[in-house]
C-alpha positions as YAML, in Angstrom:
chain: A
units: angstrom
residues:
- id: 1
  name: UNK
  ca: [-156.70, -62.25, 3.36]
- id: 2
  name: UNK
  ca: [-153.38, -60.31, 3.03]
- id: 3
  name: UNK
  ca: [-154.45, -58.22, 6.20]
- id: 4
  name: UNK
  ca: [-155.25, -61.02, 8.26]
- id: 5
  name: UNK
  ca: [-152.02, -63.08, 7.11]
- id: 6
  name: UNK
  ca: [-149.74, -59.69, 8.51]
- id: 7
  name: UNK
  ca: [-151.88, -59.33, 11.71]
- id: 8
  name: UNK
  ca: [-150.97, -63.45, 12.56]
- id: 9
  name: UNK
  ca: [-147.20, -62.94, 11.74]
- id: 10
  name: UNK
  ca: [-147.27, -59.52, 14.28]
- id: 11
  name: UNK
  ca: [-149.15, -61.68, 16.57]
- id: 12
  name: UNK
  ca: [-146.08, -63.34, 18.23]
- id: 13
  name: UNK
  ca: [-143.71, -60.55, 18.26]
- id: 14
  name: UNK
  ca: [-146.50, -58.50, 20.08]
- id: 15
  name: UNK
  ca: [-146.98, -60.81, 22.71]
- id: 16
  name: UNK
  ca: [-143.21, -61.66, 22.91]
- id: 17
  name: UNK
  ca: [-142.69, -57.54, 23.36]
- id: 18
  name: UNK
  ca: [-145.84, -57.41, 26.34]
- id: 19
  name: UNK
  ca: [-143.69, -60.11, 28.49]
- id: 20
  name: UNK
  ca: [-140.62, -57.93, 28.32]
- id: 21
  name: UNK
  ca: [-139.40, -55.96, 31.29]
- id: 22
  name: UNK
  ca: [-140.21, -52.13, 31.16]
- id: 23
  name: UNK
  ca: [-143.10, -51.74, 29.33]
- id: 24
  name: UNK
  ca: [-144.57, -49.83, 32.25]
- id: 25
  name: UNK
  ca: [-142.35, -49.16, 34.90]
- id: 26
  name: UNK
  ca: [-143.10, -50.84, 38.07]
- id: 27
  name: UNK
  ca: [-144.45, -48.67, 41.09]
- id: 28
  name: UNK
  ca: [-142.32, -46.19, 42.77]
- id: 29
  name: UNK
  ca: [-140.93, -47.75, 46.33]
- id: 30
  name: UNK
  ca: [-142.97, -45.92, 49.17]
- id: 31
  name: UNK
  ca: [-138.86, -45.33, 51.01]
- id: 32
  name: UNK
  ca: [-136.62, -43.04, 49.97]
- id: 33
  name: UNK
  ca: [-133.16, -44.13, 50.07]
- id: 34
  name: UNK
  ca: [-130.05, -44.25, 48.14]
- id: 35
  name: UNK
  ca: [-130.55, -47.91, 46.88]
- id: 36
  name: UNK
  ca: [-133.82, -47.19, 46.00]
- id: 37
  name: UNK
  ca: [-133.18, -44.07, 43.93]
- id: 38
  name: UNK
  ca: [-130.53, -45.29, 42.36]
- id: 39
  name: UNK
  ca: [-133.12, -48.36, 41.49]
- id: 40
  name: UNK
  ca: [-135.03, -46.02, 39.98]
- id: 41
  name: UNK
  ca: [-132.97, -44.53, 37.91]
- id: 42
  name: UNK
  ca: [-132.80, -47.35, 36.46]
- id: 43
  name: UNK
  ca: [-135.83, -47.96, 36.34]
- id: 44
  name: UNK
  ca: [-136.44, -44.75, 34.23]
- id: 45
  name: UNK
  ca: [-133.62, -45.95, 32.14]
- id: 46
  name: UNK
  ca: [-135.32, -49.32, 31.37]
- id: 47
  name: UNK
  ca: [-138.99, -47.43, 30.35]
- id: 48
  name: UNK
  ca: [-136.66, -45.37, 27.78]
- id: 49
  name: UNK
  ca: [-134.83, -47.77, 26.45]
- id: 50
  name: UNK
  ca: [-137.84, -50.43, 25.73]
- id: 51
  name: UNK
  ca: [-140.21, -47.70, 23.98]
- id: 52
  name: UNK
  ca: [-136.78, -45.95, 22.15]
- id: 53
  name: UNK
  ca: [-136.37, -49.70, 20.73]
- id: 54
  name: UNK
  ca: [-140.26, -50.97, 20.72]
- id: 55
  name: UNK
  ca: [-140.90, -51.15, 17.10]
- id: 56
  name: UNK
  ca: [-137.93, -50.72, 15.15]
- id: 57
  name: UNK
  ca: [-138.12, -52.13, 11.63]
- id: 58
  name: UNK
  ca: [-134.49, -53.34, 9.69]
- id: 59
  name: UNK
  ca: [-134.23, -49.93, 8.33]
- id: 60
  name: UNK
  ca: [-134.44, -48.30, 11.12]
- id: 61
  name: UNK
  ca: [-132.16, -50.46, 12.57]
- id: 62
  name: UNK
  ca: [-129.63, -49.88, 9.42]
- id: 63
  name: UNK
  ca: [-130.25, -45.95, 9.42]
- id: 64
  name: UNK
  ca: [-126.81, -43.68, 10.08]
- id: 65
  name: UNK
  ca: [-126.98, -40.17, 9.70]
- id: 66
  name: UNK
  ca: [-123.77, -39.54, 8.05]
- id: 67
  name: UNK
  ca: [-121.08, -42.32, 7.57]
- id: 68
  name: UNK
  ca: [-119.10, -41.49, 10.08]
- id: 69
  name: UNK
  ca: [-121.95, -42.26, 12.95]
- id: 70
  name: UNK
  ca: [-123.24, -45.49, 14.25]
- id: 71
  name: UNK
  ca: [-126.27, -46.87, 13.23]
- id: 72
  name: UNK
  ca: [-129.48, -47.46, 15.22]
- id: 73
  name: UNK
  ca: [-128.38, -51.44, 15.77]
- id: 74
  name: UNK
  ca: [-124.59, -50.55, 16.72]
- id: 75
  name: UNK
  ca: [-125.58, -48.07, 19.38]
- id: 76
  name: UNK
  ca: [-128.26, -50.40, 21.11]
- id: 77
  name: UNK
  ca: [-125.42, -52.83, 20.90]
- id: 78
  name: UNK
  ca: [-123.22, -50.28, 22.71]
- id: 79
  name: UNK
  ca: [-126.23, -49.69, 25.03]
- id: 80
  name: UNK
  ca: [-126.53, -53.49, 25.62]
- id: 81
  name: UNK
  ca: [-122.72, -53.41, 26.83]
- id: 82
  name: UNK
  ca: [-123.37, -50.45, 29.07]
- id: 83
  name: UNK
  ca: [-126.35, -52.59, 31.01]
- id: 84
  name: UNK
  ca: [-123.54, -55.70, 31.43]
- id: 85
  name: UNK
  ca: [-121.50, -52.99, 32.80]
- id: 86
  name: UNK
  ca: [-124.18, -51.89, 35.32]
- id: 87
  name: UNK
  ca: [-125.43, -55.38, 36.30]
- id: 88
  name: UNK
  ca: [-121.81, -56.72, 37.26]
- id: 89
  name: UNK
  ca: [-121.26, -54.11, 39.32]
- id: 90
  name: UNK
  ca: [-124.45, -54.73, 41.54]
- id: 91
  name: UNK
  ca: [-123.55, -58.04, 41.13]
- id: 92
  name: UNK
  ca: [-119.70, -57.51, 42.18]
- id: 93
  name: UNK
  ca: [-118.58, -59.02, 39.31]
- id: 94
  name: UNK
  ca: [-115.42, -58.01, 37.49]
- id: 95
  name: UNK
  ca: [-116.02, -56.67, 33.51]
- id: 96
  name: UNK
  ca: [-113.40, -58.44, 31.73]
- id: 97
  name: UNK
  ca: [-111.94, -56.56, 28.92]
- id: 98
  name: UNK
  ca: [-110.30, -59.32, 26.88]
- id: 99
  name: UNK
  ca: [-113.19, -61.67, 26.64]
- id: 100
  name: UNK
  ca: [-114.41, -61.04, 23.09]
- id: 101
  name: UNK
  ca: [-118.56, -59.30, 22.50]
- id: 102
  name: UNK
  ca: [-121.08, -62.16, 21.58]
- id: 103
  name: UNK
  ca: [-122.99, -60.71, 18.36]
- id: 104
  name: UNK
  ca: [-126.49, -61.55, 18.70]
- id: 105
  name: UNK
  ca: [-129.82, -60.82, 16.83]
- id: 106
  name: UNK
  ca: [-131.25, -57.79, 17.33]
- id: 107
  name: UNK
  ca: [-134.53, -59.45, 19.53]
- id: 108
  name: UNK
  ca: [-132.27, -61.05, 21.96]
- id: 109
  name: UNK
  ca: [-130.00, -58.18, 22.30]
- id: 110
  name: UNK
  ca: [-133.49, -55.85, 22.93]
- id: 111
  name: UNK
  ca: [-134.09, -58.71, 25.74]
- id: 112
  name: UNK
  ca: [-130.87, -58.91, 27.30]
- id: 113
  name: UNK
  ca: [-130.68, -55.20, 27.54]
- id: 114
  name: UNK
  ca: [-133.40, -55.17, 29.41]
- id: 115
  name: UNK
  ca: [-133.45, -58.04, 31.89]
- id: 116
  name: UNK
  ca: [-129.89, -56.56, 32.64]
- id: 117
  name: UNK
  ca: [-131.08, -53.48, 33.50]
- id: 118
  name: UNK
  ca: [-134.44, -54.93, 35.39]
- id: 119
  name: UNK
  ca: [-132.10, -57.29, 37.16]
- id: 120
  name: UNK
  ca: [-129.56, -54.50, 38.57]
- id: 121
  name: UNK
  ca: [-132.85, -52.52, 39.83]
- id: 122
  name: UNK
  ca: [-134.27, -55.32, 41.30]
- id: 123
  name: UNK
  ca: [-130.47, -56.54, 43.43]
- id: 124
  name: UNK
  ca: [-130.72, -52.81, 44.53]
- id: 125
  name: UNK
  ca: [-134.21, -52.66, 46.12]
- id: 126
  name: UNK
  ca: [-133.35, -56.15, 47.75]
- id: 127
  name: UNK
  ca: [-129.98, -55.20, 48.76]
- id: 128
  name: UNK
  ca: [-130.60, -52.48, 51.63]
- id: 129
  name: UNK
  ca: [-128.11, -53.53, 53.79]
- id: 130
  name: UNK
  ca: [-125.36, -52.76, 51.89]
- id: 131
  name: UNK
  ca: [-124.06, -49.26, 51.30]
- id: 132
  name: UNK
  ca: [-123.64, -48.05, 47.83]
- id: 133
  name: UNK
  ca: [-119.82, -47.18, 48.08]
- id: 134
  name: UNK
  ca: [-119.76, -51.28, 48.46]
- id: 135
  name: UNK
  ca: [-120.66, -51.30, 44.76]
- id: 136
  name: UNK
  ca: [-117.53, -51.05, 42.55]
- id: 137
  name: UNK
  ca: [-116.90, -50.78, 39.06]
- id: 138
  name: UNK
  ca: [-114.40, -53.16, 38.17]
- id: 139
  name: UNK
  ca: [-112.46, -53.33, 34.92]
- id: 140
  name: UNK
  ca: [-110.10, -56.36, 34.72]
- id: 141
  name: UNK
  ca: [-107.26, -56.94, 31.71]
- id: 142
  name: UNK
  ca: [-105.50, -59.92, 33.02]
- id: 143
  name: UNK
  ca: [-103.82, -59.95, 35.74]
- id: 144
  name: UNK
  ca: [-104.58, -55.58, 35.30]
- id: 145
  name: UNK
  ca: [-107.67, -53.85, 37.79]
- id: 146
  name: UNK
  ca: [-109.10, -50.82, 37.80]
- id: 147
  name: UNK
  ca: [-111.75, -49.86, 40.24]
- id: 148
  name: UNK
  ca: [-114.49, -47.11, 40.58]
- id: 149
  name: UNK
  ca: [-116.76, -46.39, 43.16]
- id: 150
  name: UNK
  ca: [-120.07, -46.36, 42.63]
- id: 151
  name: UNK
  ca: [-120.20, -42.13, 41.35]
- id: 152
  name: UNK
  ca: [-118.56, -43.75, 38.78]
- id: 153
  name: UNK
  ca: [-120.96, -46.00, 37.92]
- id: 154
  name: UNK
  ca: [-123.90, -43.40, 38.00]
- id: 155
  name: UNK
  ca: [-121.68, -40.87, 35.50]
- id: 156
  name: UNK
  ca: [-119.95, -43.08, 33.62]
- id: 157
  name: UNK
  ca: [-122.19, -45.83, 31.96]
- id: 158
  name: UNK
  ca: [-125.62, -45.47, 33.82]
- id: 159
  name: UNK
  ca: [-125.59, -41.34, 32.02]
- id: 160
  name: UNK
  ca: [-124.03, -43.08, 28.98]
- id: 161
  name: UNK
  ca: [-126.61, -45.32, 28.66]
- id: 162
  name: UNK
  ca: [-129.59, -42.58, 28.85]
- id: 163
  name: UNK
  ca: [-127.35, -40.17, 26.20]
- id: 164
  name: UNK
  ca: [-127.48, -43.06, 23.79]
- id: 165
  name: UNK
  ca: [-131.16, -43.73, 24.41]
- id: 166
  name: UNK
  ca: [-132.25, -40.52, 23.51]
- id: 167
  name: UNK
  ca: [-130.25, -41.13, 20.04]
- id: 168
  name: UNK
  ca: [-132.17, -44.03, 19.32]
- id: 169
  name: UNK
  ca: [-135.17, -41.68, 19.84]
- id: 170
  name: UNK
  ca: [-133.73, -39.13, 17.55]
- id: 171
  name: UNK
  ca: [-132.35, -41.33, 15.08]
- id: 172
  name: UNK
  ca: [-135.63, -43.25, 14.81]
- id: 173
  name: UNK
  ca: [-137.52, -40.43, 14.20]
- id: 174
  name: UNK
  ca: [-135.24, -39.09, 11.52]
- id: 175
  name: UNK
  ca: [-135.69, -42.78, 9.65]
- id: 176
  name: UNK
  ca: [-139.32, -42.34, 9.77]
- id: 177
  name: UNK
  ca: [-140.62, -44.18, 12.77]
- id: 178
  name: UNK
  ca: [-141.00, -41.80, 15.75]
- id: 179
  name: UNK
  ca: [-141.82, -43.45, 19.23]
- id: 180
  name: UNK
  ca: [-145.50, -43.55, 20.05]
- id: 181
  name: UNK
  ca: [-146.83, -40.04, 21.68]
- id: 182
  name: UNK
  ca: [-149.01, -41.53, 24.14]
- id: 183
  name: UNK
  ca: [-145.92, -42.29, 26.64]
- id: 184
  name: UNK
  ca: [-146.12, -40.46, 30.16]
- id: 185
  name: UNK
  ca: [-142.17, -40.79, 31.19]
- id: 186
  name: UNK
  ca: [-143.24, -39.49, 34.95]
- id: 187
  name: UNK
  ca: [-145.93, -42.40, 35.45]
- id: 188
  name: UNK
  ca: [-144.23, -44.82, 33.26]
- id: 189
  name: UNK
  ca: [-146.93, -45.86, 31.71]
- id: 190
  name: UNK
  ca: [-148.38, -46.04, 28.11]
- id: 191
  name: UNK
  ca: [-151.68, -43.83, 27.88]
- id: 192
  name: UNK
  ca: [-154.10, -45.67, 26.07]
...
C-alpha cells in the first residue's frame, strides 16, 4: 500500500517534468547558419541543464561543498538569471540592474529556466533576417547603459551558463544522486 501511495504522489511531478522543454532536444535544423548554430547552442544548453536538474531531491538542492560555495539551489538560481540575460537580448530588451530578483520555488524556477532558454532558441531559428551583431547585450542602471555585442553574449553568460551546469552535475553527484547514464548529449536524447 505504501508503494503504491509513493508511485501516485511521483505521478504528477513525472508528468509535469515530460511537458517541460528539453527533455530531448529537438532535431538539428537541416541549414547551417549563424542563427541557427547559435540556436543550437542553446539548444545543447537546455538538454544539460534539464537532466543536470531532473530529479533533484531538497538535499541535493541544500548540498555545498564547503561553506564558502553555493549550493545546488543558489547556482540554478544564478543559472535561471543567466537564461533572462540571454532571452532579453534576442528579445532586445534591456536587463535592468536595479529591479530587485523574484525568489521563487525551486519547480518554477526549473521551468522558467527552461522556457527562457527554449524561447531564445526558438526567436533565433525564426529570426533569419536579422544579423547577429543586431543582438545586443544591454545592461541598464537608470538613466546608465552598457552595451555588448552579441560575442559577448556567447562568452559571457551563454559559457557561464554551461560552466555552472556542469556544477550542478558535479555537485549532484557528490550529494548522492548522479544524473541518469543513459543520456546521449550528441543525439539529445534519453536511451531507453
Amino acid at each position: 500500500m505504501r508503494r503504491v501511495l509513493l508511485l501516485l504522489l511521483a505521478l504528477p511531478a513525472f508528468a509535469y517534468s515530460q511537458n517541460l522543454p528539453y527533455r530531448e532536444m529537438p532535431p538539428a535544423p537541416s541549414e547551417y547558419n549563424g542563427h541557427n548554430v547559435a540556436a543550437r547552442l542553446i539548444d545543447g544548453m537546455g538538454f544539460r541543464y534539464y537532466w543536470a536538474t531532473e530529479g533533484l531531491r531538497p538535499e541535493n538542492l541544500a548540498f555545498k561543498p564547503t561553506k564558502e560555495s553555493r549550493t545546488v539551489l543558489e547556482t540554478a538560481e544564478h543559472i535561471h538569471e543567466l537564461s533572462v540575460i540571454i532571452l532579453h537580448s534576442v528579445q532586445g530588451v534591456p536587463n535592468r540592474m536595479e529591479s530587485p530578483i523574484e525568489k521563487m520555488d525551486y519547480e518554477r524556477l526549473r521551468r522558467e529556466t527552461l522556457e527562457n532558454l527554449k524561447s531564445a532558441a526558438d526567436l533565433l531559428r525564426k529570426s533569419q533576417d536579422f544579423q547577429l551583431q543586431d543582438y545586443n547585450m544591454v545592461f541598464s542602471r537608470g538613466k546608465q547603459k552598457q552595451t555588448f555585442n552579441f560575442f559577448n553574449e556567447i562568452s559571457g553568460p551563454v559559457s557561464d551558463a554551461l560552466w555552472h551546469i556542469g556544477q550542478v552535475v558535479t555537485l549532484r553527484r557528490q550529494s548522492g544522486n548522479p544524473i541518469t547514464d543513459k543520456l546521449n548529449f550528441l543525439d539529445g536524447k534519453l536511451m531507453e
